[in-house]
Backbone as a printed PyTorch tensor [residue, N CA C, xyz], in Angstrom:
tensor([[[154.9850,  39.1460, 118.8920],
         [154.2460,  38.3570, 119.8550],
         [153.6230,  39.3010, 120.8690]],

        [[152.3810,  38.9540, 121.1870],
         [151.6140,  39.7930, 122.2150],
         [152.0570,  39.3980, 123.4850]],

        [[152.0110,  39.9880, 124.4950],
         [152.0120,  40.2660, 125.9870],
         [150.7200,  40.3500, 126.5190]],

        [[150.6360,  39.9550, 127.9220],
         [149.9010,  40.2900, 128.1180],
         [149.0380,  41.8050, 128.9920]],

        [[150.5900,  42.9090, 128.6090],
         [150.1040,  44.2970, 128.7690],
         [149.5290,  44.9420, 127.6950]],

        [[149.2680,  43.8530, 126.5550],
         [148.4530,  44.3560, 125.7390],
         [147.3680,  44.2030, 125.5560]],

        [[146.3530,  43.3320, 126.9920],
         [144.9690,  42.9370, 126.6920],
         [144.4310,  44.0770, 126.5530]],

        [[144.7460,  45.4690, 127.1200],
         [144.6950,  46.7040, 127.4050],
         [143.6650,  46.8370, 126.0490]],

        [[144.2930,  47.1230, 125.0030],
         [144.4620,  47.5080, 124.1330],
         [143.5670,  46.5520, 123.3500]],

        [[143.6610,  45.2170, 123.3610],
         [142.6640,  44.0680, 123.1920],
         [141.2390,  44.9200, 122.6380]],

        [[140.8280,  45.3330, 124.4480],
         [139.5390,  46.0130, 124.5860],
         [139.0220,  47.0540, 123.4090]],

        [[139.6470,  47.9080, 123.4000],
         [139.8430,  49.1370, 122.8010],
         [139.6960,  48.7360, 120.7430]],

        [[139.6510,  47.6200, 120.5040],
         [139.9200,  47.1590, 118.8840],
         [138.6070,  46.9420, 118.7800]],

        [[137.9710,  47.2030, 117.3980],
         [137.0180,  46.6460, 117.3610],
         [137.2060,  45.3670, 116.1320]],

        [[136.7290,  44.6740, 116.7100],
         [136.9160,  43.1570, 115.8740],
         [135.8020,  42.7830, 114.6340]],

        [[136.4240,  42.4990, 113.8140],
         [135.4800,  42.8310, 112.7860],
         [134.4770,  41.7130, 112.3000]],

        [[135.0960,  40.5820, 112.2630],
         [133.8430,  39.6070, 111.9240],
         [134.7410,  38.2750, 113.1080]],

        [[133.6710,  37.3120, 113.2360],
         [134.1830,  36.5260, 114.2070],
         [134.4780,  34.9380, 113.1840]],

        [[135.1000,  34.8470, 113.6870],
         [135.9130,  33.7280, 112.7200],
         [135.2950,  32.3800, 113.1710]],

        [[134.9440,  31.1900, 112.5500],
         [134.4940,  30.1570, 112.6570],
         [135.5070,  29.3810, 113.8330]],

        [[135.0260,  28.2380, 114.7650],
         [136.0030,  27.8920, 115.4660],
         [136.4690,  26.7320, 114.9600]],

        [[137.6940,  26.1990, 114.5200],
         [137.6690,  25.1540, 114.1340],
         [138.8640,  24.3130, 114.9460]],

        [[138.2430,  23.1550, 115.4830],
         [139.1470,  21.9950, 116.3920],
         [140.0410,  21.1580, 115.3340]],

        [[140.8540,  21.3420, 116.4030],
         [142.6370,  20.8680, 115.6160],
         [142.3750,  19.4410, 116.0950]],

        [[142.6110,  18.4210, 115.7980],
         [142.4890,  17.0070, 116.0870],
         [143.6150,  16.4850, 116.2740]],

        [[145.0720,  16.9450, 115.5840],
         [146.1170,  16.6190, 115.7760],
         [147.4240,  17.4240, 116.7570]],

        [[146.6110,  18.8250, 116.9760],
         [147.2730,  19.6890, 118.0660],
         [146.6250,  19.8870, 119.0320]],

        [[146.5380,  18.9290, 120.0130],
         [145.6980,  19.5190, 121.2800],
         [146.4530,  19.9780, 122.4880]],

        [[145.7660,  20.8170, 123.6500],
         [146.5990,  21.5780, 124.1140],
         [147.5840,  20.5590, 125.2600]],

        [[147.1080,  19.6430, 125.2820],
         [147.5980,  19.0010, 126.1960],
         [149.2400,  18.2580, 125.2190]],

        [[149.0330,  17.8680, 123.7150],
         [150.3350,  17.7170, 123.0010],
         [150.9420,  18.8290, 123.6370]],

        [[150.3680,  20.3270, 123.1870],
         [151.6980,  20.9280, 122.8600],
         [152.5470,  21.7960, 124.5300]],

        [[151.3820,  20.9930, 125.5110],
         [151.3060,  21.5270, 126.6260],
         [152.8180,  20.5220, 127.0940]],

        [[152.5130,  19.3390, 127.0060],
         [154.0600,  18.1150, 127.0650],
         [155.0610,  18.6090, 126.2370]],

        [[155.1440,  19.2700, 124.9940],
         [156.3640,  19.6860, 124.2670],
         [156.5680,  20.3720, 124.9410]],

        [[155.6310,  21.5140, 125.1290],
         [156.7610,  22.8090, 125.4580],
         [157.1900,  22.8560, 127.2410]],

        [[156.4840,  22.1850, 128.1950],
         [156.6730,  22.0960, 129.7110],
         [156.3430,  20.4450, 130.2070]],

        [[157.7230,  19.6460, 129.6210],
         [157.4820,  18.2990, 130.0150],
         [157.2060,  17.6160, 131.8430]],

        [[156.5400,  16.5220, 131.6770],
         [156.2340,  16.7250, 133.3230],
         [157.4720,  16.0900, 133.9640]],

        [[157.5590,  16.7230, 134.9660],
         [158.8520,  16.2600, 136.0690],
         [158.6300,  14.4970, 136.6250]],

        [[160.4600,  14.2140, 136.9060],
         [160.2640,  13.4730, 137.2810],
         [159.5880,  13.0920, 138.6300]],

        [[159.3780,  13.9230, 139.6920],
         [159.1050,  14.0040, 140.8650],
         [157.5920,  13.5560, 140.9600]],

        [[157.1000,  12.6190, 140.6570],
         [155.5540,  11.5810, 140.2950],
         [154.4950,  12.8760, 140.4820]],

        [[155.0390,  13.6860, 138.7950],
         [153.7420,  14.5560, 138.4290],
         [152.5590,  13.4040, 137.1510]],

        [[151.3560,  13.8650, 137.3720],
         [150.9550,  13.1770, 136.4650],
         [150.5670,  13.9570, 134.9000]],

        [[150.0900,  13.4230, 134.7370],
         [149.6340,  13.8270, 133.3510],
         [148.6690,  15.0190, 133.2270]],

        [[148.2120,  15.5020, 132.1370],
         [147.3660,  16.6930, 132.5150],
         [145.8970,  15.7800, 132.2090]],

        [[144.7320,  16.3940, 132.7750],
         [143.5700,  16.0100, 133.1860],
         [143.0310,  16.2900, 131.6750]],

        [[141.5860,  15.4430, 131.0950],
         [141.1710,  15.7080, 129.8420],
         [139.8690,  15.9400, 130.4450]],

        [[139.1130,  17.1750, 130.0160],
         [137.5650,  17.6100, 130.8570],
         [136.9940,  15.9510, 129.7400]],

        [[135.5970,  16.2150, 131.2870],
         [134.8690,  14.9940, 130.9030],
         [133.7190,  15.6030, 130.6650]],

        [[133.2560,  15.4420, 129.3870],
         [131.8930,  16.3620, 128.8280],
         [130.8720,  15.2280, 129.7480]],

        [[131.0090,  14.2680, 130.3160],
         [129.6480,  13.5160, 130.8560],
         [128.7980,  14.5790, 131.8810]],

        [[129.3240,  15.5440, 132.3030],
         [128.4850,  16.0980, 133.1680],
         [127.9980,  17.3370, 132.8170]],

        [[127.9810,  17.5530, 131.5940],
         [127.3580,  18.7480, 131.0200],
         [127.6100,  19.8040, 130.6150]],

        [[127.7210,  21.1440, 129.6810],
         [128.2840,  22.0460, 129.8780],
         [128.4060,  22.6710, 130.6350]],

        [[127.2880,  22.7450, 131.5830],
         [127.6770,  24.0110, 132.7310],
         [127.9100,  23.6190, 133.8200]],

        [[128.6080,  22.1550, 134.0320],
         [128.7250,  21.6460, 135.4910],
         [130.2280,  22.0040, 135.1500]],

        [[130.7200,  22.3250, 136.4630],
         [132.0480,  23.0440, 137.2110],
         [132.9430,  22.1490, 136.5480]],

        [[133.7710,  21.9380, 136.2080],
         [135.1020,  21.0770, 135.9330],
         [135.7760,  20.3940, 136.7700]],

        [[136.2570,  19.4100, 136.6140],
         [136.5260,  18.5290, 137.8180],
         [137.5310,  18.9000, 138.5100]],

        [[138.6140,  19.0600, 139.4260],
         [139.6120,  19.4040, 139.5120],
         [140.8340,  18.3910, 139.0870]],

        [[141.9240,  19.5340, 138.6290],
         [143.1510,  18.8620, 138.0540],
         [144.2780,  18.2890, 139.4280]],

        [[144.6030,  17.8130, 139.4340],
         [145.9620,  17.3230, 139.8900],
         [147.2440,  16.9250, 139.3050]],

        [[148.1450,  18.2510, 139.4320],
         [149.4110,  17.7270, 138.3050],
         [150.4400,  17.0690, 139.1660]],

        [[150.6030,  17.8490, 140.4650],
         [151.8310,  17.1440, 141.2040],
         [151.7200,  17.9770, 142.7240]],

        [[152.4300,  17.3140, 143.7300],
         [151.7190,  17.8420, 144.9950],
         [152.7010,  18.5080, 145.0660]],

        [[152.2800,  19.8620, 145.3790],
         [153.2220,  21.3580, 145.5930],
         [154.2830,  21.2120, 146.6670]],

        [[154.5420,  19.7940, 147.6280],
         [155.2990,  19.8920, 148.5570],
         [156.5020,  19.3730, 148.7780]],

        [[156.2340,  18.7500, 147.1530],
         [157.9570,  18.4510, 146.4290],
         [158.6520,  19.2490, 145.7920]],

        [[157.8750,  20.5520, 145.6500],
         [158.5650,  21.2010, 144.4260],
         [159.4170,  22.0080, 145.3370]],

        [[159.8520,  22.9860, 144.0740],
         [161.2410,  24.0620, 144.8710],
         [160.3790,  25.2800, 144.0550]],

        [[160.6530,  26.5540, 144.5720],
         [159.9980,  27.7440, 144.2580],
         [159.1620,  28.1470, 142.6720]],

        [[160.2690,  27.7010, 141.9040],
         [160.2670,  27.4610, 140.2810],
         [158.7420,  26.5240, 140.1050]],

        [[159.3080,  25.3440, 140.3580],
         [158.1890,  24.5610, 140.1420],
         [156.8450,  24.6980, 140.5860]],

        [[156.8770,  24.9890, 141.8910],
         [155.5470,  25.3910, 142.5100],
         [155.0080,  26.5350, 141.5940]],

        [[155.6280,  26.9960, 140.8230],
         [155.2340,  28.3210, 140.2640],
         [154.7830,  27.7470, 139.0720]],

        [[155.4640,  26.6100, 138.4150],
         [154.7950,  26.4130, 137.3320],
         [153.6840,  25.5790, 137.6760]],

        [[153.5210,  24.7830, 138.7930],
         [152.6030,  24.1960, 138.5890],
         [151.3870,  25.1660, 139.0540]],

        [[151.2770,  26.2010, 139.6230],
         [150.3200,  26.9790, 139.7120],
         [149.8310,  27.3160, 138.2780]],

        [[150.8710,  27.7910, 137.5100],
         [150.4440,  28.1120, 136.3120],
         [149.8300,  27.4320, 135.2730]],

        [[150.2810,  25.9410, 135.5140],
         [149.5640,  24.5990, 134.7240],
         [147.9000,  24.7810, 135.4080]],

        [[147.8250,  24.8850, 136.4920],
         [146.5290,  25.1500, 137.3590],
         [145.6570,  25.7140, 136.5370]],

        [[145.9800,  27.2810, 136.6310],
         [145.1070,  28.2660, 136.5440],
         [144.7130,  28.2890, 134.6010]],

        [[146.1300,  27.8520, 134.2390],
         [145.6980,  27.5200, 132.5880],
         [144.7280,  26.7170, 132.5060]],

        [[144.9170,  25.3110, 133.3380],
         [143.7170,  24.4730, 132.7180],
         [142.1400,  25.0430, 133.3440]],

        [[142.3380,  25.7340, 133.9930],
         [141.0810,  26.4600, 134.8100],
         [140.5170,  27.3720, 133.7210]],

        [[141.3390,  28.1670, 133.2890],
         [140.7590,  29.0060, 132.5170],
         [140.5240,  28.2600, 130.9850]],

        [[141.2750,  27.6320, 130.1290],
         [140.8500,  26.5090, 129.0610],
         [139.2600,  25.9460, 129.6210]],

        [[139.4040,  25.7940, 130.6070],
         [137.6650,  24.7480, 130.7890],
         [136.8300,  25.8010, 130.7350]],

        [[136.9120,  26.6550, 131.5780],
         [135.9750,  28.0100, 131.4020],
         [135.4860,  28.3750, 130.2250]],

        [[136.6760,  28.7420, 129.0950],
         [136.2320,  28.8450, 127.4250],
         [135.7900,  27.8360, 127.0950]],

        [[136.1520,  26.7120, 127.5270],
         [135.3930,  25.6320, 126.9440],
         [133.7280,  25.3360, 127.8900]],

        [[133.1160,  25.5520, 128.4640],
         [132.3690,  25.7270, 129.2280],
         [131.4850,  27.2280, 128.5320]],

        [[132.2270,  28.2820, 128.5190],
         [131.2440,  29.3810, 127.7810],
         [131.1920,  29.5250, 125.8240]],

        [[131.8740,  28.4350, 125.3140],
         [131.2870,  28.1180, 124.0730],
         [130.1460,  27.4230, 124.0410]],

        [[130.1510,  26.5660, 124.9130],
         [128.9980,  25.2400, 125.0930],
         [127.5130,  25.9990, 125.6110]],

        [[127.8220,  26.8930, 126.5340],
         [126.4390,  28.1780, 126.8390],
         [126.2450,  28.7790, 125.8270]],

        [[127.3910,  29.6400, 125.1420],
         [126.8330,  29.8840, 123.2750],
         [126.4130,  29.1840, 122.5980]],

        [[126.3230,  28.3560, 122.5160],
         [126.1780,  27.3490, 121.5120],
         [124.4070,  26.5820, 121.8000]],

        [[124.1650,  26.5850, 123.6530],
         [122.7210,  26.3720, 124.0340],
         [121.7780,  26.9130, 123.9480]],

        [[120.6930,  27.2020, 123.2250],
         [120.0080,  28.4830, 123.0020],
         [119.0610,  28.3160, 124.2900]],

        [[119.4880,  27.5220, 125.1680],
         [118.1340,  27.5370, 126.5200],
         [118.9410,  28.6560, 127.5980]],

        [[120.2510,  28.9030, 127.0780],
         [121.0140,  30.0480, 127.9530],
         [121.0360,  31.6020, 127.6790]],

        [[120.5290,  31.8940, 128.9590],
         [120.1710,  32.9920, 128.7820],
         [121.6150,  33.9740, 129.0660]],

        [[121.7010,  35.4380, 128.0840],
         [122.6770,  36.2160, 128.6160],
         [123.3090,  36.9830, 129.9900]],

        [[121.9640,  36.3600, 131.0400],
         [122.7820,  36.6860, 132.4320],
         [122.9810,  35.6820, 132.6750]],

        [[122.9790,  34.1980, 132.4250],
         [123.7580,  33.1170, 133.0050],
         [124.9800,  32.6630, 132.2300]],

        [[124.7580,  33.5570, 130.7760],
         [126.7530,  33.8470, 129.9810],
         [127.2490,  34.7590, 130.9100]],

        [[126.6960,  35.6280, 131.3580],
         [127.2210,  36.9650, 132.1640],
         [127.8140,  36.8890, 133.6810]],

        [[127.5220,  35.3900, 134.2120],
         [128.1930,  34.8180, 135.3360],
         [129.3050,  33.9140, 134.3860]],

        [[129.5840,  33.5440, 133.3230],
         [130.8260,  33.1270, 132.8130],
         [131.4950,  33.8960, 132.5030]],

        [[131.3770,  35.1320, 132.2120],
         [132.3900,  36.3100, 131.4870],
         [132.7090,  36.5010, 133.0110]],

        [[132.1980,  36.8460, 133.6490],
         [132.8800,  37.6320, 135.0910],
         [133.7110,  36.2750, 135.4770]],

        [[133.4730,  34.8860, 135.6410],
         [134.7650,  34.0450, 135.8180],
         [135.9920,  33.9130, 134.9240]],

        [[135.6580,  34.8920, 133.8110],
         [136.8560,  34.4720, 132.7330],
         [137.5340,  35.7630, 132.8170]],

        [[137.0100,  36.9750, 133.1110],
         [137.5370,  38.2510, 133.9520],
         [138.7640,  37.6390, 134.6070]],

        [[137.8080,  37.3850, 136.1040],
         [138.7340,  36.5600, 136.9300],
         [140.1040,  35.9570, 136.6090]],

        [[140.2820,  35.1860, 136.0190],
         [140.7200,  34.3310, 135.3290],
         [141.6940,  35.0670, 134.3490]],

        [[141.2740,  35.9200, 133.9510],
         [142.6150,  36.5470, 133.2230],
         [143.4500,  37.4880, 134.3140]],

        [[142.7330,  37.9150, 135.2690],
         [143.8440,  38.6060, 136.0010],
         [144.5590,  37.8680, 136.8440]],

        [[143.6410,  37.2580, 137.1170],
         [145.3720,  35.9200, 137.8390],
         [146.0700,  35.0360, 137.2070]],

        [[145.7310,  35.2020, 135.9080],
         [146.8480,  34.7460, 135.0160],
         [148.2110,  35.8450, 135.0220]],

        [[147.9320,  37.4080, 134.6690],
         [148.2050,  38.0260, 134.5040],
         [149.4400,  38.4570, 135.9100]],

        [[148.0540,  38.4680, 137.0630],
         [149.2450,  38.2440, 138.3540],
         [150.6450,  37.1450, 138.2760]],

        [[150.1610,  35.9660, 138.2850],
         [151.0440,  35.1650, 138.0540],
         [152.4590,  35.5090, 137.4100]],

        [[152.0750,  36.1410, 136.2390],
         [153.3100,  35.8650, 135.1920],
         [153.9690,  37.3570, 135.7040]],

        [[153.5950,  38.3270, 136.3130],
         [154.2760,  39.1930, 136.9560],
         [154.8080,  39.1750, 138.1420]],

        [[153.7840,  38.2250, 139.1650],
         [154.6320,  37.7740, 140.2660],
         [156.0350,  36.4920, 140.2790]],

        [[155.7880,  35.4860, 140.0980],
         [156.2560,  34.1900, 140.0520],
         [157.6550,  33.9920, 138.5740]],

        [[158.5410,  33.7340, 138.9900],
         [159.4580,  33.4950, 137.9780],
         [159.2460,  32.2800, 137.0690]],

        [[159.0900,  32.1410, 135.6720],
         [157.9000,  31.0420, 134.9790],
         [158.9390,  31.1560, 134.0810]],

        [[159.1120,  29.8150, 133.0990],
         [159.6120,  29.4670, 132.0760],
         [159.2640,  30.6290, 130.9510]],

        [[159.9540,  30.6720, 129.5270],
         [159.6400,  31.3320, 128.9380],
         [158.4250,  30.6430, 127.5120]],

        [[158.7250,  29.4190, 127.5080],
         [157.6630,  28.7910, 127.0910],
         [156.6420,  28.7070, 127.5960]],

        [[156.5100,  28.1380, 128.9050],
         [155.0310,  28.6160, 129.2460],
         [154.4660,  29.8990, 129.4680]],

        [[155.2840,  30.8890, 129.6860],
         [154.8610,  32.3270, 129.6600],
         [153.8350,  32.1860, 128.6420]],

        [[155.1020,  31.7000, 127.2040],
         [154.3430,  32.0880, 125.6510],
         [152.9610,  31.3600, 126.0960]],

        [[152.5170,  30.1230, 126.5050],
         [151.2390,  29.0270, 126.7270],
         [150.4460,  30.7480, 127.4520]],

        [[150.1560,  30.6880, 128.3940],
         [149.6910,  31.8850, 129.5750],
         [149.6610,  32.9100, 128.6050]],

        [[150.5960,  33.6910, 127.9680],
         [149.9030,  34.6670, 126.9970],
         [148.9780,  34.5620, 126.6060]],

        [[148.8900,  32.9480, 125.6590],
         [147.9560,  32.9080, 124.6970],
         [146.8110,  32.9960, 125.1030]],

        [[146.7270,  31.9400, 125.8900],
         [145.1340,  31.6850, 126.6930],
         [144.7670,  33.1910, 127.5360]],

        [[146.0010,  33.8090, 127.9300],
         [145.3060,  35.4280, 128.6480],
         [144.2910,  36.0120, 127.5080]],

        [[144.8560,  35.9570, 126.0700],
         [144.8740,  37.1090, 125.2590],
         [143.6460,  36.3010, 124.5560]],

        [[143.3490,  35.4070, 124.3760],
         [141.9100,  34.7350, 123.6620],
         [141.3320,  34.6500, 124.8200]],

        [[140.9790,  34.7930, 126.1040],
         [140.5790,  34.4440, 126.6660],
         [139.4960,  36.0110, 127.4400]],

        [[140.5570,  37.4770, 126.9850],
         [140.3330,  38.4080, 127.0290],
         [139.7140,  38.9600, 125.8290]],

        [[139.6310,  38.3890, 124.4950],
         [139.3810,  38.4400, 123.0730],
         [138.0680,  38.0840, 123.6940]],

        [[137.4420,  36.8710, 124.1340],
         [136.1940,  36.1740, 124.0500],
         [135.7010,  37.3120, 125.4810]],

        [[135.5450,  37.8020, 126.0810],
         [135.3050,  38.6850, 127.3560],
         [134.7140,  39.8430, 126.3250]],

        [[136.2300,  40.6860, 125.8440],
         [135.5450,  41.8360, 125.1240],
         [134.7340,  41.8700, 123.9440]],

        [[134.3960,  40.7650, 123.1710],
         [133.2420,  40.4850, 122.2020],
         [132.0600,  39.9930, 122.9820]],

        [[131.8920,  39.6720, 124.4420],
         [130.3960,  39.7460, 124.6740],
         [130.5190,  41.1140, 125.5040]],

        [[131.2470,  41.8020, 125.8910],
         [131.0810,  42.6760, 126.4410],
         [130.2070,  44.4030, 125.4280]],

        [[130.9940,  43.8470, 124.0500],
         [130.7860,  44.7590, 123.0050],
         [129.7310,  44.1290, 122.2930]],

        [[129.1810,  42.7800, 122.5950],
         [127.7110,  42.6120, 122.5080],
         [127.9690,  41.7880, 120.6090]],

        [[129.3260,  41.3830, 120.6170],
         [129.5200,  40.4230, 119.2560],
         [129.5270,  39.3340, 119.2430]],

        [[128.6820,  38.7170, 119.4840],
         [128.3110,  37.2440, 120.4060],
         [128.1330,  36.7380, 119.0690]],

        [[127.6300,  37.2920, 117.6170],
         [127.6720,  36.2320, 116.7940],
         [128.3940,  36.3150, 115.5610]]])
């Protein structure tokens, strides 16, 4: 299993052909997001589903999982981390939808790669600062490490 001191190294690979994307209909992240980090009883809600009505490149709505002023250190920590996951999930989902527009030009992908930059290092902070489940760690890997995968293929200019 990867870490995420290995996006390092991520960079450094060269990737050889890019693989078709194909949507799971029966695993979505929000299933396996309830298996593996069920929501508390303390009136958290559910996780948020993006609403394509406003376009690909309009901002994402904000999530609300549970108000940080019930929790105890732990929790506040995960729910930061539920945060910044679904932040960064919309982002990839947001810079497929600019790939995919041919009216988008590569400096207005090039303001999405620098938010998905972003976005991986405070993931990255997180899971080094904050004491986090080990299941959701594994969740936060993943999305670090595809999320740093999709960064260094436009960076290395393998956009197709």
């Amino acid at each position: 299993m990867m870490k995420i001191e290995d996006l390092v190294k991520i960079g450094q690979m060269e990737i050889q052909s890019r693989k078709s994307v194909q949507t799971e209909t029966d695993c979505s992240f929000e299933a396996i997001l309830r298996e593996k980090a069920p929501a508390q009883q303390s009136g958290a809600s559910s996780v948020g589903v993006a609403d394509r009505s406003q376009g690909p490149s309009s901002p994402p709505p904000p999530i609300y999982i549970s108000a940080v002023s019930d929790l105890g250190p732990s929790e506040a920590a995960g729910s930061e981390a539920l945060r910044k996951v679904e932040m960064t999930l919309a982002l990839l989902e947001q810079y497929h939808d600019e790939l995919l527009d041919p009216s988008k030009t590569l400096k207005a992908l090039a303001n999405t790669v620098e938010l998905l930059k972003r976005e991986v290092g405070g993931l990255q902070e997180l899971v080094s600062r904050y004491p986090i489940e080990e299941d959701l760690k594994a969740i936060i890997n993943q999305t670090a490490i595809q999320t740093q995968v999709e960064v260094t293929k436009f960076d290395q200019g393998m956009l197709l």
